[in-house]
C-alpha positions as CSV (number, residue, x, y, z in Angstrom):
1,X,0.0,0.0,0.0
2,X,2.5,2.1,1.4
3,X,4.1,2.0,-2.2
4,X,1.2,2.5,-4.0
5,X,0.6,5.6,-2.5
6,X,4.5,6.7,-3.0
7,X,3.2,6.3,-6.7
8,X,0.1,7.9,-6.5
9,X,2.0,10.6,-4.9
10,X,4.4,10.7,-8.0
11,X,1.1,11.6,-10.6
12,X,1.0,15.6,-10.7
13,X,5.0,15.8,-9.9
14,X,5.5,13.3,-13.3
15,X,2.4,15.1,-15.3
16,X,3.9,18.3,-14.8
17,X,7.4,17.6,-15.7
18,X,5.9,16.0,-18.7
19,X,4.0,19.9,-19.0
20,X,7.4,21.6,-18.5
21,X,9.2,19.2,-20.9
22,X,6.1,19.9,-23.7
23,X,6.4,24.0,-22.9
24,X,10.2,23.7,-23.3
25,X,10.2,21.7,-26.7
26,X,7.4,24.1,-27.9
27,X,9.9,27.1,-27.2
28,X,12.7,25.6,-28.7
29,X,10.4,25.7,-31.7
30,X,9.2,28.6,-31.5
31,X,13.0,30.2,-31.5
32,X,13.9,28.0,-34.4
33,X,10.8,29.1,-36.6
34,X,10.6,32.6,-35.7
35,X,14.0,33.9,-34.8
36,X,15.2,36.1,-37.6
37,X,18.8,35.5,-38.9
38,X,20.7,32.3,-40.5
39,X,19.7,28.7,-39.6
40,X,23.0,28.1,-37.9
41,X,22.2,31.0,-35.5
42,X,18.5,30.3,-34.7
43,X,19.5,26.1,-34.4
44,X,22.2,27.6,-31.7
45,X,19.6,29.7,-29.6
46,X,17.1,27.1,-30.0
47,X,19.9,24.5,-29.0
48,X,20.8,26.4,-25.7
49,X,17.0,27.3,-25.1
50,X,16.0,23.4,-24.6
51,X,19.0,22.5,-23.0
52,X,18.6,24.8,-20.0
53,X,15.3,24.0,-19.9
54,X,16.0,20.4,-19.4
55,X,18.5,21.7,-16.8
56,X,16.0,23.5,-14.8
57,X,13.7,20.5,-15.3
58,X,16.0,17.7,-13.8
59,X,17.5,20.4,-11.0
60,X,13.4,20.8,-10.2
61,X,13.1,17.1,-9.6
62,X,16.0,15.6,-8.5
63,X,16.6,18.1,-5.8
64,X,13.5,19.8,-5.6
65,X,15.3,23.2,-6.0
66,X,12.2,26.1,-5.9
67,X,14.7,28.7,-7.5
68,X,15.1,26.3,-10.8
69,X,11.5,26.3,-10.8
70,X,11.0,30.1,-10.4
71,X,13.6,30.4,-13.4
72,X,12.2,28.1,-15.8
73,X,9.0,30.5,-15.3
74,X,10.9,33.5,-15.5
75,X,12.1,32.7,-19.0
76,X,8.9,31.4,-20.1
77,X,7.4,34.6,-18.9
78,X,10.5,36.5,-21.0
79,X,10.0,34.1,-24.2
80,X,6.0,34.7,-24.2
81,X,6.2,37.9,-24.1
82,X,9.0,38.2,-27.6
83,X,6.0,35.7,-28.5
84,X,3.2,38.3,-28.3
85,X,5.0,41.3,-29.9
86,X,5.2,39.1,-33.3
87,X,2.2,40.6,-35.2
88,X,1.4,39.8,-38.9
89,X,1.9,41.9,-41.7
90,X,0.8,43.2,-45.1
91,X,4.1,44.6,-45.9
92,X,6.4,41.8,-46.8
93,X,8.2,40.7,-50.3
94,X,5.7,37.9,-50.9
95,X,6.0,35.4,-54.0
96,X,4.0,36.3,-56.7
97,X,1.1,34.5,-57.1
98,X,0.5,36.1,-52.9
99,X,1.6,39.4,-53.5
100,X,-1.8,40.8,-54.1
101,X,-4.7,41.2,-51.6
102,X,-7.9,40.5,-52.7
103,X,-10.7,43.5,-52.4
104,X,-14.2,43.7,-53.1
105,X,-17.1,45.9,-53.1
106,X,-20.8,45.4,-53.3
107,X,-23.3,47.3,-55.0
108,X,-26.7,46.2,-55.2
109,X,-26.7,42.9,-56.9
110,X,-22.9,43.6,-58.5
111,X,-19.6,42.6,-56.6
112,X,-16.6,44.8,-57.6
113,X,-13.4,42.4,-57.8
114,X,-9.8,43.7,-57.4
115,X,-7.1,41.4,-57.5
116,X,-8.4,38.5,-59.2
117,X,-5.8,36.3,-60.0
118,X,-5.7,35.0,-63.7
119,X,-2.1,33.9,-64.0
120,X,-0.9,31.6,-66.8
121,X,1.4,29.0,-65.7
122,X,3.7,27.0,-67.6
123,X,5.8,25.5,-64.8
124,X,5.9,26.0,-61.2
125,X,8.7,29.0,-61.6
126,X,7.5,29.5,-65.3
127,X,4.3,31.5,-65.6
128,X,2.8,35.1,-67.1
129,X,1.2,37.2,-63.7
130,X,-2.3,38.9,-64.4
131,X,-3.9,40.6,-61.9
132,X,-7.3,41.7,-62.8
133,X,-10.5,43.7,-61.6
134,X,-13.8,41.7,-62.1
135,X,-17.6,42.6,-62.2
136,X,-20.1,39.9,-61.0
137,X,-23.9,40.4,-61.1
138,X,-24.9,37.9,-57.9
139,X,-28.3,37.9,-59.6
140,X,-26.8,35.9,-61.9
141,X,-25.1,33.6,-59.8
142,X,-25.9,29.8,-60.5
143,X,-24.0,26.8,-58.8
144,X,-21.5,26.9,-56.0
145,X,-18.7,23.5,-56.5
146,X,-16.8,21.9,-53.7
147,X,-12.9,21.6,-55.1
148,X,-10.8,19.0,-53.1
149,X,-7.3,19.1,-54.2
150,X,-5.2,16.5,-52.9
151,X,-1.3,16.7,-52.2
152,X,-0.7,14.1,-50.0
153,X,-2.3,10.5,-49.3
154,X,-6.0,10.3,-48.3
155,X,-6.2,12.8,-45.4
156,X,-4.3,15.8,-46.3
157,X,-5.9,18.4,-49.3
158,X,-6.5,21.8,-49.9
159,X,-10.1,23.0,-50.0
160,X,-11.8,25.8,-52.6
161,X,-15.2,27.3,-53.4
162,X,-16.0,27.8,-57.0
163,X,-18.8,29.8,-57.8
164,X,-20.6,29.9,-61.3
165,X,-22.7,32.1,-63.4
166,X,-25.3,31.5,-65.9
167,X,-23.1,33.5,-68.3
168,X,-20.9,30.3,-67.9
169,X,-18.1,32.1,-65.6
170,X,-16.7,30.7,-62.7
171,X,-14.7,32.3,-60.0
172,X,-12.9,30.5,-57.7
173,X,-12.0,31.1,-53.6
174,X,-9.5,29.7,-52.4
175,X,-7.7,30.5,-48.7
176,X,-3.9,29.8,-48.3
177,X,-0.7,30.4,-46.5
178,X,0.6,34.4,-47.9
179,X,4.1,33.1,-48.0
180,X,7.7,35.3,-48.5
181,X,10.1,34.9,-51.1
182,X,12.9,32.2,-50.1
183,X,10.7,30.4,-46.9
184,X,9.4,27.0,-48.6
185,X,6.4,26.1,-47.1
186,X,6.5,24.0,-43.9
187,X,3.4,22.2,-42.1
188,X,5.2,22.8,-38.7
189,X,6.4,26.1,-39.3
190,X,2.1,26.8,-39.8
191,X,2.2,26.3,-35.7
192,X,4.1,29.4,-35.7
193,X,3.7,31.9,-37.3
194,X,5.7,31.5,-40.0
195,X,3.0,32.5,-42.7
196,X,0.2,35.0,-43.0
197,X,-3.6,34.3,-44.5
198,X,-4.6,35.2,-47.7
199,X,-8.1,34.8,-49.4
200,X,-7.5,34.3,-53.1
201,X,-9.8,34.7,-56.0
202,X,-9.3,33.2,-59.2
203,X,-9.8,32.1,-62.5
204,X,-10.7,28.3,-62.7
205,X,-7.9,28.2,-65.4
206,X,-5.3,29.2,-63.0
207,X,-5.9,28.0,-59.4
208,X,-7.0,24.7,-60.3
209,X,-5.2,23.7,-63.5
210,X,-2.0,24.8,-61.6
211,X,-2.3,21.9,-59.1
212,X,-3.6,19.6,-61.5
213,X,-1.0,20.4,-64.4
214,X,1.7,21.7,-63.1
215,X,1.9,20.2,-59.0
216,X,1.0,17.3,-59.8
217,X,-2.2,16.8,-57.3
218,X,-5.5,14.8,-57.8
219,X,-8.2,17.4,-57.9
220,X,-12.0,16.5,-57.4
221,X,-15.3,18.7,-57.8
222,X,-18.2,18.2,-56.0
223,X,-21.5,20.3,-56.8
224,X,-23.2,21.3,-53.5
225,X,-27.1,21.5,-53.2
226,X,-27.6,25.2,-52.4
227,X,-30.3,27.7,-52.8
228,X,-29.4,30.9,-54.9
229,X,-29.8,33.0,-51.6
230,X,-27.6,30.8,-49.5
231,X,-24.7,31.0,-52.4
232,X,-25.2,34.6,-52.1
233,X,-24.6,35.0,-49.0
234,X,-21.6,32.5,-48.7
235,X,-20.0,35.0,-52.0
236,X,-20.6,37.8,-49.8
237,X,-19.0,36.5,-46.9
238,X,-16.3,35.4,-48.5
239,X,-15.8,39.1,-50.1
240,X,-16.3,40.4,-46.6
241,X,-13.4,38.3,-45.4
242,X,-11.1,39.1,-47.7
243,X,-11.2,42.7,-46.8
244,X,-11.5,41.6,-43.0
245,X,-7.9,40.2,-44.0
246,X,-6.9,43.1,-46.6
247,X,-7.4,45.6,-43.3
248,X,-6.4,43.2,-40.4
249,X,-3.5,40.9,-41.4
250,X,-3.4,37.5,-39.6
251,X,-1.2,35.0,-38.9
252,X,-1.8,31.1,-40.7
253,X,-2.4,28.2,-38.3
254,X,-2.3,25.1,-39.4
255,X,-4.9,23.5,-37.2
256,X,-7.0,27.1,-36.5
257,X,-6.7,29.0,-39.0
258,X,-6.5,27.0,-42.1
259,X,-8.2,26.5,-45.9
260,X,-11.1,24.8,-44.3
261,X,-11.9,26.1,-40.6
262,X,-11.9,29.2,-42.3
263,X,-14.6,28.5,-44.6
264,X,-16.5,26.6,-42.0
265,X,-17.1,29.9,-39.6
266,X,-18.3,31.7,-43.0
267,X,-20.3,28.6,-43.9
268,X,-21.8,28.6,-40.4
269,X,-23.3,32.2,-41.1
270,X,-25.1,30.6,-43.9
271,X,-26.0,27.6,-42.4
272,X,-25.8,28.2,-38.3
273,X,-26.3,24.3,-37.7
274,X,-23.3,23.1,-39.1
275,X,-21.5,20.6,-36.6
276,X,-17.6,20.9,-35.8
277,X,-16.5,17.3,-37.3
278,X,-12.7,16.0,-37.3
279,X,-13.2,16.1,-40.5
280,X,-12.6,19.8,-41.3
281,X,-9.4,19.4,-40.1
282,X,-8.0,16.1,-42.3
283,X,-9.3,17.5,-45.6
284,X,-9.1,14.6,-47.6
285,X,-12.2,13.6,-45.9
286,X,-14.2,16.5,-46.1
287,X,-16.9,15.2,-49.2
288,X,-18.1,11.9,-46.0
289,X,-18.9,15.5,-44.1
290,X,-20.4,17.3,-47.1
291,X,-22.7,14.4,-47.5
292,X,-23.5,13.4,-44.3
293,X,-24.8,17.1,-44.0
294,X,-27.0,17.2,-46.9
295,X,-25.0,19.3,-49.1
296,X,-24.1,16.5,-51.6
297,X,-27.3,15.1,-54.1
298,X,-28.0,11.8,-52.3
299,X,-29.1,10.2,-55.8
300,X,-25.7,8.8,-55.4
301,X,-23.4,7.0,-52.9
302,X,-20.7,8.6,-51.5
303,X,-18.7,6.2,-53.0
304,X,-19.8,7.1,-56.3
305,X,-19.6,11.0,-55.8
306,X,-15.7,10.0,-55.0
307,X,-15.3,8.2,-58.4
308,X,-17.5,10.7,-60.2
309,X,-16.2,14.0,-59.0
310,X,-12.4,13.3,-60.1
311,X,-11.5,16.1,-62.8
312,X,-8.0,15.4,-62.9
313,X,-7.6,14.1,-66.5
314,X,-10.4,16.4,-67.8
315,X,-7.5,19.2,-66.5
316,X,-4.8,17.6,-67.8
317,X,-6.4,16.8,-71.5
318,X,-7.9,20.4,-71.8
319,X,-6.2,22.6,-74.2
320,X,-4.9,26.0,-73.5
321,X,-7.9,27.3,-75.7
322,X,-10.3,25.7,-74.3
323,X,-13.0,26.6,-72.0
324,X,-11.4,24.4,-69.1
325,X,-14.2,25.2,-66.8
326,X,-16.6,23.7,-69.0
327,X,-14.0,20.8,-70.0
328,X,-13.4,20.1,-66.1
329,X,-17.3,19.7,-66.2
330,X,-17.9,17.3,-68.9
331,X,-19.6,14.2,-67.6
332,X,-20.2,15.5,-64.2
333,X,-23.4,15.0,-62.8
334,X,-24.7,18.8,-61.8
335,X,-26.2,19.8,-58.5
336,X,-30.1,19.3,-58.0
């Protein structure tokens, strides 16, 4: 007994080393993602960061020392608060197809576009920029499409919204990380601040014929069963977020703040009983949660919505004179 009560006894003590060793890793992190200055450097500081935090951490509990344990709070307090006073930004030399913020304006039934993005791409580093301004009478505004694009295995994609008009344009939405020129992309550096948001809009041509052509990724488009006033009202929120973002910069999360969640707080202003689902954080999976809600035509399986929504080869076949939004379409099965 006597022993299990000495290990009882050892519960919180182990739980919150295993707290300090999680809040020491997290800073080490933190320094190596956000620290400006050459890799060396930051892997250096970041180096000598967890190491004194495991120092503190095995003084704490081998000899119960108070004063380790009031400095390992003291530099937490000191590293949280260089945490805080890192604020997102408009103003940095962003790659090209990020450089430009997206504005709109509404008047009556007609959105004002700037900053549509209608770039033609040739290779990943190869590609003519177009920046354009846009008119679109929401009175006219006929089928909103689901686009899954997928970039790694089963789980992991990148979600868009692809509006259409019965004068057979489409305009696509598409949130993503606002990166800076020379930072490759990193999943883990999206934990910290690494990249700002951006809401893009774009031409079906370029935003989904780049991933399918030139990046190589799987593409799918599912038509979603909408009235014409909820697809209003999902364009105009979308159009009020991108100014939100155009006037208040902030930072990309991977898990909080990403191409989906995003869209799922504007969707819920549409549609206030959504449900949070796991889901609309592993991508990939998102058409099982577009069904299960109703927003899929239940004429078919889900199964067969997976096979029949792939547009990957309709993308890849379609000819740099062709209408591709209409060739990405053929065969599909429309919205009811």
């Amino acid at each position: 007994m006597r022993k299990f009560a000495a290990l009882i006894r050892l519960v919180p003590v182990a739980l919150a080393g295993l707290l300090m060793g999680i809040f020491g890793l997290w800073g080490a992190l933190a320094l190596w993602y956000r620290l400006p200055g050459r890799r060396t450097v930051r892997a250096i500081v970041a180096g000598l960061w967890l190491l004194w935090m495991i120092g503190l951490l095995a003084l704490a509990w081998q000899q119960g020392h108070g004063w380790a344990l009031l400095l390992y709070v003291l530099a937490w307090l000191m590293l949280l608060r260089w945490w805080r006073a890192i604020r997102p930004s408009n103003d940095r030399p962003w790659i090209d197809d990020v450089a430009c913020l997206l504005r709109g304006t509404l008047t009556g039934h007609t959105v004002t576009l700037h900053n549509v993005r209608n770039f033609h791409w040739r290779r990943d580093d190869d590609y003519d920029v177009r920046w354009e301004t846009r008119h679109y009478d929401l009175d006219r505004l006929c089928s909103a499409d689901a686009i899954i694009s997928y970039w790694s295995g089963k789980a992991i994609a990148h979600a868009m919204m692809s509006f259409g008009f019965d004068d057979g344009r489409h305009l696509v939405f598409s949130v993503e990380i606002r990166r800076q020129r020379g930072r490759p992309y990193s999943s883990i550096g999206g934990f910290f601040k690494q990249f700002e948001t951006i809401l893009v809009a774009a031409d079906e041509r370029d935003i989904v014929r780049v991933r399918t052509n030139v990046r190589g990724e799987d593409d799918y488009l599912y038509p979603l069963t909408m009235s014409q006033e909820a697809m209003r009202a999902l364009f105009v929120s979308y159009v009020e977020a991108a100014n939100a973002l155009a006037e208040t910069p902030r930072f990309y999360h991977t898990l909080s703040s990403n191409c989906t969640s995003l869209v799922y707080r504007m969707a819920k202003r549409v549609a206030p009983g959504l449900p949070l689902d796991a889901r609309l954080l592993l991508t990939g999976y998102l058409p099982g949660y577009l069904y299960d809600n109703g927003v899929l035509d239940r004429r078919y399986t889900l199964a067969q919505w997976q096979r029949r929504a792939r547009i990957t080869e309709q993308a890849r076949r379609s000819g740099p004179e062709e209408d591709f939004s209409r060739a990405i379409r053929e065969g599909h099965p429309p919205a009811r």
